[in-house]
C-alpha positions, 0 to 999 in steps of 0.5 A: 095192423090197418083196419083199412079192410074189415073183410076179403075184397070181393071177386070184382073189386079183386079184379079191378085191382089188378085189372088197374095195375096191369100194364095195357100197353104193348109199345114194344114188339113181342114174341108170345104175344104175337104167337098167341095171335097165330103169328109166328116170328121167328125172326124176333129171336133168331140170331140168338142175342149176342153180347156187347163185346167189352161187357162180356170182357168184363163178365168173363173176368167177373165170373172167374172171380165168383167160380173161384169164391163160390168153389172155395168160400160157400158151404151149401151142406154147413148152410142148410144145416146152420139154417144161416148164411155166414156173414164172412160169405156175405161179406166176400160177395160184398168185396167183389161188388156182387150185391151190384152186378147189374147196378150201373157203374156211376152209382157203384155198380158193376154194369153188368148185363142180366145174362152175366147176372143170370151166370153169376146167381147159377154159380153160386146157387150150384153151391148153396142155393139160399145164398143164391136167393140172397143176391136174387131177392137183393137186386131182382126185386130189391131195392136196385130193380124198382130204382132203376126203373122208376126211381128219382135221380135223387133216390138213386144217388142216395140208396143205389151206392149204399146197396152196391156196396152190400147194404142188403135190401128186400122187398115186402108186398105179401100179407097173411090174406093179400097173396097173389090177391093184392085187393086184400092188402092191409098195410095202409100209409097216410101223409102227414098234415103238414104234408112231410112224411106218411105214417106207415102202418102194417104187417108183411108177411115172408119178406126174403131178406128182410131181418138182415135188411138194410133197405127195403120197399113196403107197398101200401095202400094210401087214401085215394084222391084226385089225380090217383089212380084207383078207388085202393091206390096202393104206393110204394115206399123206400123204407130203411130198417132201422127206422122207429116203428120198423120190427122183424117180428118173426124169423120164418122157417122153411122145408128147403132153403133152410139159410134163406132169411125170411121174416114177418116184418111189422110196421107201426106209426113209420114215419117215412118222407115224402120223398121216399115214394116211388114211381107216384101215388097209387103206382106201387102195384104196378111198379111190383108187376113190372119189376118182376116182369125182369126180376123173374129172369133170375128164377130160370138161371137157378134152375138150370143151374139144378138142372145141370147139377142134377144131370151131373150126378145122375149121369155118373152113377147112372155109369158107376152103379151096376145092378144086374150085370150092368150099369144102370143106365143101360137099362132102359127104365133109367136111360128114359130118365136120363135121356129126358134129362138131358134134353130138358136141361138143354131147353132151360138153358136155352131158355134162360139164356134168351130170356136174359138176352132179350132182356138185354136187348131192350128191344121187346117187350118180354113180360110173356117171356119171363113169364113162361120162363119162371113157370116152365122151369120151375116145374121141369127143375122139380121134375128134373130134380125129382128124377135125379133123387129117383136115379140115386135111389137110397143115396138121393134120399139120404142127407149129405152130411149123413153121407159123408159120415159113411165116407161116401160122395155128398152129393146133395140130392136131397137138399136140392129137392127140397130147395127146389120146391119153392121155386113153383110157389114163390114170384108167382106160383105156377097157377099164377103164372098161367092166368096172368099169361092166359090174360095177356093171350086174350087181351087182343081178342078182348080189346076187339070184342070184350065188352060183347061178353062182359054181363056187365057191359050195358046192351049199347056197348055189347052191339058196338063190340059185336059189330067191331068183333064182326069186322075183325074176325071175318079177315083175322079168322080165315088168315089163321088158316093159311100160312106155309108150315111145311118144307123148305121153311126153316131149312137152315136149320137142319134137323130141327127145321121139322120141329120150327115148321111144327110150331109155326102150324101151332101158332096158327092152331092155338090162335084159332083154339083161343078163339074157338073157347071164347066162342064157347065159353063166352065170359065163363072163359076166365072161369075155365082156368084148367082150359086156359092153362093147357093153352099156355101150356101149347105156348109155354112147350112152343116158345121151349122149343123154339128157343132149344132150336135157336140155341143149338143152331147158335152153338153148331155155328160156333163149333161145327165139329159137334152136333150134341147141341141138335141131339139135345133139340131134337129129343126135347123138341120130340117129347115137347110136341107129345105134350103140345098134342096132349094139352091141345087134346084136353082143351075141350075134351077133359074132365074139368067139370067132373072134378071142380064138383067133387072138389066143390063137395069136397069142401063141403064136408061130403067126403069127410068119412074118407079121412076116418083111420087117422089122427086129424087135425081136429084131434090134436091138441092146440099149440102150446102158444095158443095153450099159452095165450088162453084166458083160463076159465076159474075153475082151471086157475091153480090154487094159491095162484 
């Protein structure tokens, strides 16, 4: 491994790294960005995004195809317990271009759109949710989504035919101490003398696909230099796997997602050519954050997905199962699971779907969006999920395969919850997910006036920031007072306009919220990441709702005989405002400080005595490879040896 950084980066160099890769500028128009100004435009997202007529032919055709092969051909249970995707399934979604969906035909794709991708990955993922996670790392954030972003004509020519056709690509940017921290990266490429290839040196750590890769991209720092951005630029590069010096050095294993194939992938004197960069010099970072930026749509087609599988058995046995005279879905503790259930299976699909169709559109900027798509449903997936095994009582927490052998229903419950786990932690975890999005909610008010904040920021600039901030805020803040939430707005959407009127006045509140923490916090702001996630939490609920709205409006249009679709808003929009006033509540009255002091002393040891009565960690042997690697003192060598 590099010895480019003998020590943990500090908390400001940490920052500058990701401060450098963000993207600052907002060409296009956004939906959350606007909302969490306090301006509410409704009209960015309603119409709900309609498909290009011959590309949803050609979906439709696609989907039928996957529907059948996914039914027929994949085995989640035989997957989960071999711990190993057959090839035979690979190479079956080779055959139907399905390593290529949103690849453009001219390189061997299918040119698919993100919403017939986003239906393909739930199909297959309703079946077996690691082969699910196959397609989703191979073009998400694989080989073909940074390639098509940034890529050369000819890097395209070269490598988006290969993995069109099922050469498996992955992606490595996570180290042992460079995680959501990428100051810390270790894995470092310096160019040659002659100046014809880089020398890559390094390890990656849980790179998803990368012992049956092909293809893949390795971020790795590079030396910095005039015209780079970055005191630590870091760059990417297309590296094929069977190159020298390229070593799966471990196979990972997992609680869930047992077929996933996920490694520790080393690197050692790679030679890489130069023309294998991507995007230039010390954009690498940038290039992960953008990607992901789409990439991350996949995330809430799976855990619709589950949601809806979940809804589907707890519904049944809800109506099957009859405890105390009657079903046990008449009885209220359990309608209550149901119920929400329902509704917020609803709102993932409504929220993915419009993700996927922004994304289509190409016509916002939606690194909010997907954002809080890949966060809120991969949080409510786990609840959802959670609940289902509640329902099913005995039968969620045995395996399928054990209930098959009892001649029951298989129903995999408890795989499904351990496949879900993952979705809060992986492309982002959930705390991730709300500091990047808290950032991007504050970026205005730090443009305007960040520098009046900033201890670092010399007295010159601070004035300057003070005057402009004076100016902006004495029109800006009043204008988050006014605005007509109330009837008739919204009319046209019947029922739900009282839940549209809702968060139109949240957007002016949460606006007028942010500010009044700046005011109070200052620069300790970014310090009060529990404030900051009850802010994202109000947006997160607000854009749900607002999304479950346009949808069921869009599916009551297209069917006006059924009302089910305002039934599902309106419960989930009901509850989604119980949770909006409750974060809204705990903003400034909460028990943050109380409980970052106990975590802080917890630490410290000052609470050890609470972990006395078990077998520790401290009191259990070392692992027999550590055992193993021990250098034996004299006395401890065996005689004769």
């Amino acid at each position: 491994m590099s010895d480019a950084i003998s020590r943990h980066a500090t908390e400001i160099e940490a920052r500058e790294v990701a401060e450098s890769a963000r993207e600052k500028k907002w060409d296009r128009e956004s939906f959350m960005r606007s909302f969490f100004e306090g301006r509410f435009r409704l009209e960015l997202l309603h119409p709900h995004p309609r498909p290009n007529p011959d590309e949803e032919a050609r979906g439709t055709a696609f989907l039928a195809k996957m529907h059948a092969f996914a039914r027929e051909h994949i085995d989640g249970d035989a997957i989960d317990r071999d711990g190993w995707v057959p090839d035979e399934v690979l190479d079956g979604l080779r055959e139907m271009g399905a390593f290529g969906i949103k690849i453009p035909r001219e390189y061997g794709g299918l040119g698919l759109s993100q919403r017939t991708y986003n239906r393909a990955l739930a199909l297959v993922s309703s079946r077996c949710a690691s082969t699910g996670a196959f397609l989703s790392a191979h073009q998400s954030i694989g080989i073909p989504q940074p390639l098509a972003l940034f890529g050369t004509e000819e890097q395209k020519k070269k490598y988006l035919p290969r993995v069109a056709a099922g050469a498996l690509s992955a992606f490595a940017l996570t180290e042992d101490e460079a995680g959501s921290d990428p100051a810390n990266m270790t894995t470092a490429a310096v160019l040659s003398e002659d100046g014809s290839h880089w020398i890559l040196n390094g390890r990656k750590l849980w790179c998803t696909n990368g012992p049956r890769a092909e293809i893949m991209i390795v971020m790795a720092t590079t030396p910095p230099r005039d015209g780079v951005r970055g005191k630590r630029p870091i760059t990417a590069f297309i590296v094929e796997a069977d190159w020298e010096g390229v070593e799966v050095e471990h196979v990972c294993h997992f609680m869930g997602l047992r077929g996933l194939s996920n490694g520790v992938i080393g690197f050692t004197d790679v030679k890489v050519p130069a023309e294998n960069v991507v995007w230039g010099e010390g954009q690498g970072l940038k290039l992960a954050l953008i990607t992901l930026n789409t990439g991350r749509l996949s995330l809430p087609a799976f855990c619709a997905a589950a949601g809806k599988a979940s809804l589907e058995a707890s519904r049944t046995w809800a109506a099957e199962r009859v405890q105390w005279g009657q079903p046990i879905g008449k009885h209220d503790a359990v309608a209550q699971k149901l119920g929400k259930m329902a509704a917020d299976t609803f709102a993932m699909e409504a929220g993915a779907e419009l993700a996927a169709g922004l994304a289509d559109r190409k016509e916002l900027d939606i690194r909010l969006e997907a954002a809080i798509a890949k966060m809120w449903h991969s949080e409510t997936a786990w609840e959802v999920g959670n609940e289902a095994l509640q329902i099913r009582g005995g039968r969620g927490y045995e395996t399928a395969d054990s209930l098959r052998d009892r001649g029951e229903d298989p129903i995999p419950i408890e795989r499904a919850v351990r496949d879900l786990r993952i979705n809060l932690i992986f492309e982002g975890s959930s705390e991730i997910m709300r500091l990047f999005i808290a950032r991007e909610a504050v970026d205005t008010h730090l443009r305007v006036a960040g520098d009046m904040v900033d201890p670092r920021a010399p007295m010159g600039r601070r004035i300057a920031a003070a005057l402009r901030g004076a100016v902006h805020y004495a029109w800006w803040y009043p204008s988050r007072w006014l605005g007509w939430g109330r009837w008739p707005r919204y009319s046209e959407f019947g029922p739900l306009a009282t839940h549209l009127r809702f968060v139109d006045r949240t957007s002016r509140r949460l606006a007028r919220s942010l500010f009044h923490c700046m005011i109070r916090f200052g620069g300790g702001l970014e310090k009060r990441q529990a404030v900051l996630g009850r802010i994202v939490d109000v947006g997160a609920e607000a854009f749900l709702m607002t999304a479950a709205c346009v949808r069921a409006r869009m599916l009551v249009q297209e069917n006006p005989g059924d009302r089910s679709p305002e039934e599902l808003a309106d419960l989930f929009c009901r509850q989604a405002r119980r949770r909006i006033a409750s974060s809204f509540s705990g903003i400034f009255g909460n028990d943050d400080i109380a409980a970052y002091g106990v975590a802080r002393k917890a630490m410290e040891g000052r609470y050890a005595w609470l972990e006395e009565g078990v077998v520790g960690r401290k009191d259990v042997p070392a692992p027999a490879a550590e055992r193993a690697t021990s250098v034996p003192t004299p006395d401890e060598v065996p005689a004769g040896a």
